[in-house]
C-alpha positions in Angstrom: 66.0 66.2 -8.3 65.3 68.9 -10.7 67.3 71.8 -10.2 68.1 74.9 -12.9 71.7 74.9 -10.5 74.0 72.2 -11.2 77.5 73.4 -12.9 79.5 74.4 -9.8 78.6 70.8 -8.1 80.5 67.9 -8.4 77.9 65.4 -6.9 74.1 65.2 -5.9 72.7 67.2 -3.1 71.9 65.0 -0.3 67.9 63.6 -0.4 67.6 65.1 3.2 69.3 68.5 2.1 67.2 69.0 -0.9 64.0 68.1 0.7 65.1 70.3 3.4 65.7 73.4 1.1 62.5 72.9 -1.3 59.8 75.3 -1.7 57.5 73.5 -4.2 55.2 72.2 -1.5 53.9 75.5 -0.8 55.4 78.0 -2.9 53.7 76.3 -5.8 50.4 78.1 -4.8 51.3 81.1 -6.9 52.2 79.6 -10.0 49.5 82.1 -11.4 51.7 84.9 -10.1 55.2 83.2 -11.8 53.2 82.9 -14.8 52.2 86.2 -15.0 55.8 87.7 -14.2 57.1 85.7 -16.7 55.2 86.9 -19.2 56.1 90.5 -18.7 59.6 89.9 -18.5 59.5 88.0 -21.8 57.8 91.2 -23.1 60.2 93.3 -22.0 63.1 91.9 -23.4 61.3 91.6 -26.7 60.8 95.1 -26.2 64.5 95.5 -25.6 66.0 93.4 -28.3 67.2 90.8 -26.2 64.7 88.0 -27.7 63.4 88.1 -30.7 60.0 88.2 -31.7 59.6 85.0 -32.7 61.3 83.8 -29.5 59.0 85.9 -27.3 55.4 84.2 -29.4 57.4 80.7 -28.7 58.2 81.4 -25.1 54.4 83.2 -24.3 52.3 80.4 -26.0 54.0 78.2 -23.9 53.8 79.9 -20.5 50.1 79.9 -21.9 49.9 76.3 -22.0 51.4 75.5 -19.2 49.2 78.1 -17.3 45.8 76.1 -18.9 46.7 73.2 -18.4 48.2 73.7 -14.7 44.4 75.0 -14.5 42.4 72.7 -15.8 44.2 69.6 -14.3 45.8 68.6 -17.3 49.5 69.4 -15.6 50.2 69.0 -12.2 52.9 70.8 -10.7 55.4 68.1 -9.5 57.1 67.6 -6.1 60.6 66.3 -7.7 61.3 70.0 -8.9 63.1 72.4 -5.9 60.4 75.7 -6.8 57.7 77.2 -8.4 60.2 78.6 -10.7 61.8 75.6 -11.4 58.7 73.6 -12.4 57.8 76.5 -14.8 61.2 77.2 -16.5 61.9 73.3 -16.7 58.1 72.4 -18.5 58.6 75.0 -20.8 62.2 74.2 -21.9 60.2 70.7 -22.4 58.1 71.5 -24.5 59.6 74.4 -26.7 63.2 73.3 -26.8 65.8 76.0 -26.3 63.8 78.8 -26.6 62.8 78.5 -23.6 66.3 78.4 -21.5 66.6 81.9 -22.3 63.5 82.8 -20.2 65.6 83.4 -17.2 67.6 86.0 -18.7 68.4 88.9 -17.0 66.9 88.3 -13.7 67.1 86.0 -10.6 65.2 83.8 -8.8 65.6 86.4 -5.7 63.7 88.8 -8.0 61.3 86.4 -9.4 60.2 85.2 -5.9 59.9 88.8 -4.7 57.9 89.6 -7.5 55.6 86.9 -7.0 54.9 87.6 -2.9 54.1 90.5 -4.0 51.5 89.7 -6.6 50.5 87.2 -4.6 49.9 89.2 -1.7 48.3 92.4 -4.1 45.8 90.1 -5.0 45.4 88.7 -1.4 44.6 91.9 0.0 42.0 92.4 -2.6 40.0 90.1 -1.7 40.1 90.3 2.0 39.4 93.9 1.4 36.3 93.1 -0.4 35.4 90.5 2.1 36.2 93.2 5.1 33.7 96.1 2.8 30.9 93.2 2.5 31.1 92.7 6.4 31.1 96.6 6.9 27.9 96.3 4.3 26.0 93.9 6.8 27.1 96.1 10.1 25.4 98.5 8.7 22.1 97.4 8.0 21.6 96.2 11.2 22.3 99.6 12.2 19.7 101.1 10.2 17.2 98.4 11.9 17.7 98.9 14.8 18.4 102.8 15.4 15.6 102.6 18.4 16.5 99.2 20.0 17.4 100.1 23.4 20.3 98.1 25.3 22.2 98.5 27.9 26.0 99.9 27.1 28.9 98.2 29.1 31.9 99.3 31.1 33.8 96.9 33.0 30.9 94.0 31.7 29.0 96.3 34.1 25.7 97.9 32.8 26.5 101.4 32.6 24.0 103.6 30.3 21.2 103.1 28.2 22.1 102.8 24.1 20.7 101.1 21.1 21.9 98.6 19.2 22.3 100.5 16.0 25.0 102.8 18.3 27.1 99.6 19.6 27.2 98.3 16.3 28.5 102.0 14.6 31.4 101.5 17.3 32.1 97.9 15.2 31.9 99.7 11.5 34.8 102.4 13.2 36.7 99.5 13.4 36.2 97.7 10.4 36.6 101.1 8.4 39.9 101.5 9.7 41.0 97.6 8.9 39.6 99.1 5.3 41.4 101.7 5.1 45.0 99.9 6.6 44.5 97.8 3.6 44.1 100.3 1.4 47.3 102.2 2.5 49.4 98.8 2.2 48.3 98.2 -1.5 49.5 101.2 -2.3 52.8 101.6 -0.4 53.8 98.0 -1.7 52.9 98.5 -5.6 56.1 99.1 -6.6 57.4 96.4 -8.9 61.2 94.1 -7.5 61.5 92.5 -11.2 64.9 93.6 -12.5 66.9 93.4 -9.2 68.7 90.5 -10.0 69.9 88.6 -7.2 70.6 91.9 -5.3 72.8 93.9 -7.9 70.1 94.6 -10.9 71.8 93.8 -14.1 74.0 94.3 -16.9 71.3 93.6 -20.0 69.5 96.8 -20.9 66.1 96.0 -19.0 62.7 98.4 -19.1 62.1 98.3 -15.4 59.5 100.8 -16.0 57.8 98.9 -19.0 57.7 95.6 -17.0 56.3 97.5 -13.5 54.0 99.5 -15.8 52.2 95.5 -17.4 52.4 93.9 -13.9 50.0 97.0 -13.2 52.8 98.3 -10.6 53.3 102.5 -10.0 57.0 101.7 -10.7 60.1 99.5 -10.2 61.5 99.5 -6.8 64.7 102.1 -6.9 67.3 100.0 -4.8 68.0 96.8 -6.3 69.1 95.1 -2.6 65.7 96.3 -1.2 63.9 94.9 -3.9 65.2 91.3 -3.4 64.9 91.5 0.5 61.6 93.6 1.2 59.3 92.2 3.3 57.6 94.9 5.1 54.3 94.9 2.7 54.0 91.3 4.2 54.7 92.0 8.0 52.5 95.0 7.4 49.8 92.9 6.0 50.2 90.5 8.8 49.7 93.6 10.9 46.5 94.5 9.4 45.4 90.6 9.4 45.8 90.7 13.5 44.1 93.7 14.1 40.9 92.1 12.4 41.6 89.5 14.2 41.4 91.0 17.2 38.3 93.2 16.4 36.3 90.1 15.0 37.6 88.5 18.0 36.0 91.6 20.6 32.8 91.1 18.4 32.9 87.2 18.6 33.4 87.5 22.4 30.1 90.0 22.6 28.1 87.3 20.7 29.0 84.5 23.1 27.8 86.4 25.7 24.9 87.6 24.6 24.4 84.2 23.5 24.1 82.8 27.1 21.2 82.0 28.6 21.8 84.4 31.8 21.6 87.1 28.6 19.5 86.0 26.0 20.0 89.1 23.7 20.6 87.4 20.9 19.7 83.8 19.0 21.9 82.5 16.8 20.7 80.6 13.6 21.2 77.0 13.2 23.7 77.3 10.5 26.0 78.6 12.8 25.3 76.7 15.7 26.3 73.3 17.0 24.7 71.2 19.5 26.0 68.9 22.3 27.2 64.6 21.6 25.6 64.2 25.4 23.5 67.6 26.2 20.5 68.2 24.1 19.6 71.3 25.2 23.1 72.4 24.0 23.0 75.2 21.4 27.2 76.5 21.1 28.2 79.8 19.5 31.1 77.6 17.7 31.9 79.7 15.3 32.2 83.0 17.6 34.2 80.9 19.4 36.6 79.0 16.7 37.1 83.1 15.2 38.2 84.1 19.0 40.6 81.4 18.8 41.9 81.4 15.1 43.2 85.2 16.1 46.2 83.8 18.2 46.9 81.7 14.8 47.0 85.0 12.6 49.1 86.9 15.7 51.9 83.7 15.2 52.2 83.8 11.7 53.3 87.9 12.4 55.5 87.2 15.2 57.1 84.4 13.5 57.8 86.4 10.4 58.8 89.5 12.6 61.5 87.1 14.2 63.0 85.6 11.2 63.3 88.8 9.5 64.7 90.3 12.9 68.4 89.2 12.3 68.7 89.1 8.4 71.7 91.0 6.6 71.0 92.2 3.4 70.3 91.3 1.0 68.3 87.8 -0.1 69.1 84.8 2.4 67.5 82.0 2.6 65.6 82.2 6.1 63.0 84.5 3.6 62.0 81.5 2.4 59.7 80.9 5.7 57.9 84.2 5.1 55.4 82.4 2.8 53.6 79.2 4.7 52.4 81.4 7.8 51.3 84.2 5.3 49.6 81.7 3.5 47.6 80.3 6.6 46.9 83.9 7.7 45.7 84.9 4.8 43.5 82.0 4.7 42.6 81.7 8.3 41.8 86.0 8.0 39.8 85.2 4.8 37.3 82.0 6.3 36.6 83.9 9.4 35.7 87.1 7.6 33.4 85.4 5.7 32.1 83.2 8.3 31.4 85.8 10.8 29.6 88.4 8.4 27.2 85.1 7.8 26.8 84.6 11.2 25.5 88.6 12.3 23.8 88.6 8.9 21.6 85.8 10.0 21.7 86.3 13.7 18.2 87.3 15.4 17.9 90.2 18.1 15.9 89.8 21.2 14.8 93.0 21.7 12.2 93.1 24.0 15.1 91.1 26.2 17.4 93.7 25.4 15.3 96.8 26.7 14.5 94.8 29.8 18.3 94.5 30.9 18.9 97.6 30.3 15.7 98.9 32.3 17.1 96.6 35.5 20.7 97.4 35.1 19.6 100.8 36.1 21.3 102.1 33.3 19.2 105.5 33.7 20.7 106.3 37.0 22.9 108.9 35.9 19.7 110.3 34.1 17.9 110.7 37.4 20.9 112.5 38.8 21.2 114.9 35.9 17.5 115.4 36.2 18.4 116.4 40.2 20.8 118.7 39.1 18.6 120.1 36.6 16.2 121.4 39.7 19.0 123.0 41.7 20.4 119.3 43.7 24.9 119.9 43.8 25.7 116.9 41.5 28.1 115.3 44.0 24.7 115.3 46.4 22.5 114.0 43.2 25.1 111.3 43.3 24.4 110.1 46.5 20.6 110.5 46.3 20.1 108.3 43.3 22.9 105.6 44.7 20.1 105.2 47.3 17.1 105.4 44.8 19.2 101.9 43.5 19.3 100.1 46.6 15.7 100.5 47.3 15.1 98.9 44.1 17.2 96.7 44.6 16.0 95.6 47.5 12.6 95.6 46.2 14.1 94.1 42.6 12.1 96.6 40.3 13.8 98.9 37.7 14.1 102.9 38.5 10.5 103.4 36.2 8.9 100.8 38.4 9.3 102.6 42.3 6.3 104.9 43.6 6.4 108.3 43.4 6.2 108.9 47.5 9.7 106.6 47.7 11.4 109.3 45.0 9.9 111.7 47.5 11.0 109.7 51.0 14.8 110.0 49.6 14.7 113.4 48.2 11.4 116.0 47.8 12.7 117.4 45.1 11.4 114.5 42.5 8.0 115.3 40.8 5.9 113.2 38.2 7.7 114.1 35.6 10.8 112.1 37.2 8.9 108.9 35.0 9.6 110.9 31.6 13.2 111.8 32.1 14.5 108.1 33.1 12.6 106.9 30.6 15.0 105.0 28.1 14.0 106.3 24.8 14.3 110.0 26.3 17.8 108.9 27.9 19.1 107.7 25.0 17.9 110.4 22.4 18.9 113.4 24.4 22.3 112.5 23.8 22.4 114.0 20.3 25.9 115.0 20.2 28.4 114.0 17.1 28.8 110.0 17.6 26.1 109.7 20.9 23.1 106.9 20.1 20.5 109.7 20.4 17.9 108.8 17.4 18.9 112.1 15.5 22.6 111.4 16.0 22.7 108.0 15.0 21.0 108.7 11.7 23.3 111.7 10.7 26.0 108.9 11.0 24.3 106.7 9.3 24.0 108.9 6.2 27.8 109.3 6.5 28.3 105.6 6.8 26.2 105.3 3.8 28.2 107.7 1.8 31.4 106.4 2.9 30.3 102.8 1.4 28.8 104.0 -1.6 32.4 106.0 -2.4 
């Protein structure tokens, strides 16, 4: 057992205990971030007087080292220390003698391990936030391909009104702005930098909190040392973020599969991102929409179960915050692969539009067209209503679309239809005389576009 705690004890912590109350099985995935902490601090208290200089080269070239070589294999980061911290503190003193016993001056490991979470996490939400702008980049190209690709729109999985697939998609890039911008907003509310807290009462050495927040690229040092230690809320809030696009790639995933189904057809996905059947070989499965839908309930535990262990914690650091790190870990990752894997999947996915125009012709989703064109000659709209609800049971009855029925059956139900009936339930004239501020009219849909555009190029 290799533990920098020992003086206070009269005998060995039990094997069950101290497996028990190790971290080094997961917290060992930001050594980086230790590494990088440490470095600062030793910095700083050259800075301050509290090292020398030649201390702080010593104590620097061997975090170095121990950082390559971690890296290229050459060191692996043992399971017989109790931390992160531990491993790094304990190699160094190794190597560089006692130098490097005075690397843990002046702070805790409360502080260090706050200080790393949130480097960790910094750099986490980086790169989901690229991942998230790169998915936004792909929504919006099929959007510009397909600003006259008539569908039918949806309420209650009910065909409703006619749209395009550029407009159903812009409701997805809403969504995925938003996620962008929730990261955004964390990054910057939690860039403020816990090193110099000590365990939850700072310290009485003369530390540059400012100096060591302003190299770990923080906007400052956190201004309650009992906060700093026992702060979590950049990580629920992450968590947060992390389930909502969940739950919109979910929506999405849950669109595919349906449209993937035969009695749909609307959309083929490519073979990369299909599986078949081990007894069906028709079979073609949307797995991945599917394994996304389900991976969200993953992503919604890890938050609940860091909500709940946080939910009952005095201040300031206990021990329970140790379990805030392996369910971040696996959402993170879990966020991170479906991200990726789902822009892959739209990216390569093919549109049947022909298929898609069709549905939306025989879902009648021009009705409310024919009744505005009723009250457009004089018809009450509450007796337009009923008029076109029996246009739809003829053709129903004779199973043609609205464009399909005769001219003298328009005229058996109501005498008011003329010709030009044909024009205005047409779907291309339903859809673009809707041109008002977010509508899937053609002139609308580009203006957003454009904004979209300039949005992602800012």
């Amino acid at each position: 057992m290799a533990q920098l705690w020992g003086g206070r004890f009269t005998k060995e912590t039990d094997q069950l205990v101290y497996n028990f109350n190790a971290s080094i099985t997961f917290d060992k995935r930001f050594y980086k971030q230790d590494i990088k902490g440490s470095l600062a601090h030793v910095a700083m208290l050259a800075k301050q007087g509290i090292l020398t200089e030649e201390e702080k080269e010593q104590i620097t070239d061997g975090l170095n080292g121990i950082l390559e070589d971690v890296e290229s294999g050459k060191l692996e980061i043992s399971d017989k220390y109790e931390d992160i911290h531990s491993f790094v503190e304990a190699t160094l003193i190794d190597r560089i003698g006692d130098p490097g016993k005075k690397l843990h001056t002046g702070r805790s490991r409360n502080d260090q391990v706050a200080l790393d979470m949130k480097l960790f996490t910094r750099d986490e939400i980086h790169e989901i936030d690229a991942q998230v702008k790169e998915l936004l980049e792909v929504i919006l190209h099929v959007m510009e391909e397909n600003v006259e690709t008539y569908m039918p729109g949806f309420t209650h999985l009910q065909k409703a009104q006619p749209i395009t697939l550029a407009h159903h998609m812009g409701a997805y890039f809403e969504m995925f702005r938003r996620d962008h911008e929730r990261l955004q907003d964390i990054a910057k509310r939690m860039n403020t930098c816990p090193l110099g807290s000590g365990a939850l009462a700072g310290t009485t050495y003369p530390l540059d909190r400012e100096y060591t927040a302003e190299l770990l690229g923080f906007d400052g040092p956190t201004l309650n040392s009992m906060d700093g230690v026992s702060d979590r809320d950049y990580l629920l809030e992450l968590l947060s973020a992390l389930s909502i696009i969940m739950m919109h790639l979910s929506r999405f995933c849950e669109e595919v599969i349906i449209w993937n189904s035969n009695e749909y057809q609307f959309v083929e996905i490519d073979d990369a991102y299909s599986t078949g059947s081990s007894i069906m070989p028709q079979k073609k499965n949307p797995d991945i929409a599917e394994l996304v839908r389900g991976k969200t309930g993953r992503v919604y535990g890890a938050l609940n179960a860091l909500l709940t262990t946080m939910k009952g914690i005095p201040l300031a650091y206990n021990k329970d915050m140790q379990e805030d790190k392996e369910w971040a870990f696996d959402a993170m990752d879990t966020a991170k692969g479906c991200i990726t894997l789902f822009a892959g999947m739209l990216k390569t996915m093919q549109f049947n539009k022909d298929r898609m125009e069709e549905s939306a012709k025989h879902g009648f989703t021009n009705a409310t067209d024919a009744a505005d064109y009723l009250v457009n000659h004089g018809v009450p709209f509450r007796d337009a209503h009923g008029i076109v609800g029996k246009l739809v049971l003829t053709c129903i009855e004779k199973k043609i679309p609205l464009d399909a029925l005769p001219l003298e059956e328009y005229k058996k139900i109501s005498p008011v239809f003329e010709e030009d009936i044909y024009e205005a339930i047409d779907l291309e004239t339903c859809v673009n005389k809707r041109i008002t501020i977010g509508a899937p009219g053609k002139d609308a849909m580009e203006k957003s576009i454009a904004a979209y555009k300039k949005y992602m190029a800012e």
